[in-house]
N, C-alpha and C positions, 0 to 999 in steps of 0.2 A: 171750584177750581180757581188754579189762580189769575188774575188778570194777564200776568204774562205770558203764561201758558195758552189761556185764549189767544192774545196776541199772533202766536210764533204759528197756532195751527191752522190763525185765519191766514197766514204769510203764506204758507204750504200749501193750502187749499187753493190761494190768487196764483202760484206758479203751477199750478197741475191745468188749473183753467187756461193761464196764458200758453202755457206749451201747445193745449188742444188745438187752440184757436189761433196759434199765426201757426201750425203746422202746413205745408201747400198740398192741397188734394190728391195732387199726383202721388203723394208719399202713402196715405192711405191704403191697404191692402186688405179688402175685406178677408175672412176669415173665419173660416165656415165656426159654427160652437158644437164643439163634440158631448152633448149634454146627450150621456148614456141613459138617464131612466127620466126624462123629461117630460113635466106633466105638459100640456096646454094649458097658457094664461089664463083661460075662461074657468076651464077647471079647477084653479088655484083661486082665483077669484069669487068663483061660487064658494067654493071650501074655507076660503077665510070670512065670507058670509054666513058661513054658518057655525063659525068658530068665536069662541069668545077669545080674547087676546088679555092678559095682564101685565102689566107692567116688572120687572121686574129690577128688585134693591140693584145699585150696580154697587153699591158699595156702603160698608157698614159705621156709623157714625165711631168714631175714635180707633176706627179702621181702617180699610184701607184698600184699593185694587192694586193690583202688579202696574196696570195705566198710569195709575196714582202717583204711586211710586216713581218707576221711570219718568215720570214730569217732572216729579219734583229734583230728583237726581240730575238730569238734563239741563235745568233751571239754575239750581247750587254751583252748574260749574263750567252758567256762560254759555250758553250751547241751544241750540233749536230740534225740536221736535215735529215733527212732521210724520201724519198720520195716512197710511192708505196710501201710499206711495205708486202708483203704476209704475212696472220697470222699464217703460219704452220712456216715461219723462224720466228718470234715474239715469238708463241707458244709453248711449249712442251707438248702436248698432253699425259696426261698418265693415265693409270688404262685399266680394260677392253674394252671399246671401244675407245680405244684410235686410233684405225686405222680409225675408222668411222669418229671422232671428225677431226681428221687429213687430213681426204680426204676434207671434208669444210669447213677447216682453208685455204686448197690450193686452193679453190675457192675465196676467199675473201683476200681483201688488205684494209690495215690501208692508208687512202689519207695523211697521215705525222705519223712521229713519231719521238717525239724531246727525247733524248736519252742525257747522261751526257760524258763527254771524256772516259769514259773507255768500252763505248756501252751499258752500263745499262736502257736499256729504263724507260721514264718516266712519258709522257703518250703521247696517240695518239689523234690526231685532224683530226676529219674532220672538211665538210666546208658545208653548205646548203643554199640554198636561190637564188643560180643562175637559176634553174627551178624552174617552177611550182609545179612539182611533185617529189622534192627533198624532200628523208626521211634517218634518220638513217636505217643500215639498223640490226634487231633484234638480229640474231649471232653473228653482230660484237660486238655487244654493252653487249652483255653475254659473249662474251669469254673476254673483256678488265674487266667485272666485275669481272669474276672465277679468273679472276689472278692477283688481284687489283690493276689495273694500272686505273687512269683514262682515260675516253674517252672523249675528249673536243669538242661543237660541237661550230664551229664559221660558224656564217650568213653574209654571201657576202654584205648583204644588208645593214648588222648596222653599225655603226661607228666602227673603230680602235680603239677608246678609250675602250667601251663595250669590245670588242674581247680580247683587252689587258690584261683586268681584269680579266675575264675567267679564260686564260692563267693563268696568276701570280697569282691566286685560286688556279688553280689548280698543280701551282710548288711550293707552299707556300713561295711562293715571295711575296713580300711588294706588299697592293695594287696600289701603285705610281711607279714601278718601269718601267724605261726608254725605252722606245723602243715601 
């Protein structure tokens, strides 16, 4: 990866941190987790004990991931990457239910969000097409509309060209633009 790319998603990482931690507790709003087929830790625990685990390629030499890519794209034209986004730091949740809206904004994470040098986001990308049963998922896709940012959705499966386009739609970049 590139140096700069590390750079930009250790920058992303230090701002998810600092949001957590000067947040005031009063703000905190537990929030039950509606985990429908939830095993217990112990049992996952013993289960991966007794599991072998392998590594696996994330990406093929003279190849390449959709990650990859979008980095390097992000990178060619000035611009920050930031991975794993939580939407309650994305978000500023406000008006009366603003505690409600807030508790799952902290459930839900942005899978990118490509952002200008001064951390101004600009819009958020997911990605779909590596499962069967990949979908957008409804809240996220309402909270990036409440706050007019686009939500870009790129398919594992199409071409980089396609993907690219998207992209530069949706940064109102040329539709030729490099990367």
């Amino acid at each position: 990866m590139e140096p700069i790319s590390l750079s930009l998603m250790a920058i992303g990482a230090t701002g998810v941190a600092l949001r957590r931690a000067t947040r005031p507790p009063e703000s905190i709003v537990e929030f039950p987790s509606p985990r429908l087929h939830a095993t217990p830790r112990s049992a996952i625990l013993a289960a991966l004990g007794r599991c072998r685990l392998v590594p696996r390629k994330l990406a093929t030499p003279g190849g390449g991931t959709l990650a990859l890519s979008l980095s390097r794209f992000v990178a060619r034209h000035g611009l920050q990457l930031s991975i794993q986004t939580s939407l309650a730091t994305l978000f500023d949740a406000r008006g009366d239910e603003a505690d409600i809206v807030d508790g799952a904004l902290r459930q839900r994470w942005a899978e990118f969000v490509i952002c200008d040098l001064t951390g101004t986001p600009l819009c958020g990308v997911e990605t779909v097409g590596r499962r069967a049963d990949d979908r957008c998922d409804p809240v996220r896709r309402e909270a990036f509309a409440r706050a007019s940012l686009p939500l870009v959705v790129l398919n594992a499966r199409a071409g980089w060209e396609q993907n690219r386009a998207r992209l530069a739609q949706a940064l109102g970049l040329p539709p030729d633009a490099a990367g």
